[in-house]
N, C-alpha and C positions, 0 to 999 in steps of 0.2 A: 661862275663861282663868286658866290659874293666874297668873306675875309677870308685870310688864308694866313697860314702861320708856315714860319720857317722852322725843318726841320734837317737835322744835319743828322745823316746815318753814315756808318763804317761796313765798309764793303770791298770783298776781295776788288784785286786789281782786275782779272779778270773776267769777274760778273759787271763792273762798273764799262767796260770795254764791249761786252756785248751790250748792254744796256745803250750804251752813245750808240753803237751799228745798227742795232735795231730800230733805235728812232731816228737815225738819220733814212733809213730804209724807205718806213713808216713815212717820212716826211712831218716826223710830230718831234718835240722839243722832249730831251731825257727827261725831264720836269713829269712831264703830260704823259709818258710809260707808267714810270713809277705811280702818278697819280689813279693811273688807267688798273695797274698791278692789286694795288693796295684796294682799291672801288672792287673790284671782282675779290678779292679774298674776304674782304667783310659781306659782300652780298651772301659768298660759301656760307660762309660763319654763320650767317642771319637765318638761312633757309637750314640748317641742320639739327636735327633732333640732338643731336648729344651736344652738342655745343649749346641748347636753349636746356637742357637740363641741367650741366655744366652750372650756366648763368643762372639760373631758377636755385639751386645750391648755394651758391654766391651770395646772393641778395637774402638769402633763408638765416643762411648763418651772419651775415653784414647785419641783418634786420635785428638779429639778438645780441648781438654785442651794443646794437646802438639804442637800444628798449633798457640793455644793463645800464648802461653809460647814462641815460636821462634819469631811470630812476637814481642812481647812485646819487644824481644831483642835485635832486630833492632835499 
């Protein structure tokens, strides 16, 4: 991993208590779960039709507010 940014999340007591058992299990660091957790849900995200239409929507209507915004500037 090259940089990496501190992220501080709110989490029942516990999911955070399973989360430490399972990487202690694992043999890997809570850090390296979490990182491992989050890497597989964006992969989901990445490979799903409705979530790249979703985002295809997003960036449609971003694109026209920011097309207003520059003309306005004019």
């Amino acid at each position: 991993m090259s940089k990496s940014r501190v992220t501080t999340i709110r989490q029942p007591e516990e999911q955070a208590e399973d989360v430490e058992f399972v990487a202690r299990v694992d043999g890997i660091a809570s850090s390296e779960l979490i990182r491992v957790a989050i890497a597989a849900y964006l992969d989901e995200r990445r490979a799903s039709p409705e979530f790249q239409a979703r985002l295809h929507d997003r960036l449609e209507a971003d694109r026209k507010i920011l097309d207003r915004l520059k003309a306005d500037d004019q």
